[in-house]
N, C-alpha and C positions, 0 to 999 in steps of 0.2 A: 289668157291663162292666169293661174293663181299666184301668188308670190310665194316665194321662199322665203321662208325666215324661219334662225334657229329657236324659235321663239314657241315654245308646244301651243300656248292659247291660239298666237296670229297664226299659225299653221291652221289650226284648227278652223279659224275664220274663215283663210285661203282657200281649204281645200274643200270644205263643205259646199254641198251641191245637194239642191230638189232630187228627190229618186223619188221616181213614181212606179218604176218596175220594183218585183221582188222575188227571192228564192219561196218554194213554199216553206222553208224551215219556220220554226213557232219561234220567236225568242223566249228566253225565261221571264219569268215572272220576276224574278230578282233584277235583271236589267233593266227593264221597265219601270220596276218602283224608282232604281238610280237614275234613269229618266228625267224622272219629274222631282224626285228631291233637289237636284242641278235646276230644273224649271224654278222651282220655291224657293230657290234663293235669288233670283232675281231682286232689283230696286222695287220696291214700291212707297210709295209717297204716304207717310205717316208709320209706315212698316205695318199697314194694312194687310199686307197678303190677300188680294179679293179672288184668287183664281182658285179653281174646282173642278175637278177633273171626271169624267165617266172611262173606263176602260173599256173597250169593248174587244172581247174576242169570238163572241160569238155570228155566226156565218148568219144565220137569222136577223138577228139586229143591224148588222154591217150592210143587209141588202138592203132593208128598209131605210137607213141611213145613205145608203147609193142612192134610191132612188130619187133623193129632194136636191140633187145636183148633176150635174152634167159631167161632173169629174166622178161619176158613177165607177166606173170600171177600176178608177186608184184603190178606192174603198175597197171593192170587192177582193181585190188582189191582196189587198196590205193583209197579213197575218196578225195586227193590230190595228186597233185606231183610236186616238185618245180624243175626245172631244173636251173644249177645254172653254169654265165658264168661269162668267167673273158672277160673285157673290154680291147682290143689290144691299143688301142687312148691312154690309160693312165700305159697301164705295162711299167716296166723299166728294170726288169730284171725278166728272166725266170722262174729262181728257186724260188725268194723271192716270186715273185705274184703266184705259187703252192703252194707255202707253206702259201703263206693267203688266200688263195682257201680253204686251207684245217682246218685252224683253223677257214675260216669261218663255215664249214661245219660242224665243230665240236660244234660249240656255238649252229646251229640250233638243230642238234639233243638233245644236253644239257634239250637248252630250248623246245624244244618239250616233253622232258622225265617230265622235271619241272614242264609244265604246264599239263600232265595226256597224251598224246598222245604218241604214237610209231613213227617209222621212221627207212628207210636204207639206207645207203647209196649205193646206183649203181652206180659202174664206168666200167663194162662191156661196158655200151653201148656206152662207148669213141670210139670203134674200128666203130659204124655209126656217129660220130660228124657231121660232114657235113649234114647228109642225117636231122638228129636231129632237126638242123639248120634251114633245109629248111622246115621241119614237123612244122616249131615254124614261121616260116616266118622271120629270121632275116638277117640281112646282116654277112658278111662277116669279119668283124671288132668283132666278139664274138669268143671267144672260149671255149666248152663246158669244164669245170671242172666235173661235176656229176649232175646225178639225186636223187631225195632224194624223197620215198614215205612218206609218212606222212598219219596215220588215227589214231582211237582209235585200240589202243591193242586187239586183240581177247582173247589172252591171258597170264595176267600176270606175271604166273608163271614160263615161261621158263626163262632159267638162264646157261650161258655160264659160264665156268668159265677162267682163268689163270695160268701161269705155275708160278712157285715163282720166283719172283724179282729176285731174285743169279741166277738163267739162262741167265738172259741178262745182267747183268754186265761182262763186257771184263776185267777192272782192276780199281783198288782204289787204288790211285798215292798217296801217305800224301804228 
């Protein structure tokens, strides 16, 4: 189970959970953009900002976007789906702009959890990028980082938990 703490961020950390189910309610358009402005503030290394978002709400394009993964059926469900790229023009280095792929990735779901909605993060469907690419109509100069379903929770309750912290400590140097 998650931890308590009075603490609204670590709450926020604790209690966030993958949701692959969803109500069919549409979220607003307004929440969605607060979404990804929490994504955009993420770190990134030179204050690059290399991430690029496509929204899709369309049931047409979400199917075609199902069908180049196997977590087909999240897509189809989610009442959203952001697919979320990193900008070649402005990367500088490999690893650093993954890794603000990835903390931006992480603000969205946060703030998705924040504001009452679920979300997952899909990186399966990396093995179609290209194919992704050309279902989104974009050039060449993108590279997919992940898809992220987003809808309201079906439900609540489910709850993953964790192994204890002393499992993944390697050593404590004083």
């Amino acid at each position: 189970m998650g931890q308590k703490s009075s603490n609204p961020v670590l709450e926020a950390i604790y209690s966030r959970r993958s949701v692959r189910e969803y109500t069919p309610e549409i979220p607003p358009r307004e929440v969605i953009l607060e979404i990804l402005r929490a994504g955009i503030w993420a770190p990134s290394g030179l204050n690059n900002q290399p991430w690029r978002f496509v929204i899709v709400w369309n049931p047409g394009v979400k199917e075609k976007l199902a069908q180049l993964t196997r977590y087909g059926e999240i897509i189809r469900r989610a009442p959203v789906v952001i697919s979320v790229f990193l900008d070649k023009a402005v990367m500088y280095h490999q690893i650093k702009d993954h890794q603000s792929a990835g903390a931006c990735l992480q603000n969205i779901l946060l703030a998705a959890h924040a504001l009452g909605l679920g979300g997952v993060w899909l990186g399966e469907i990396l093995k179609n990028a290209d194919r992704v690419r050309e279902v989104l109509e974009l050039p060449e100069g993108l590279e997919l980082a992940a898809v992220v379903a987003l809808g309201y929770p079906h439900d609540r309750r489910k709850r993953a938990g964790r192994k204890p912290l002393e499992t993944f400590i390697l050593k404590e140097i004083p």
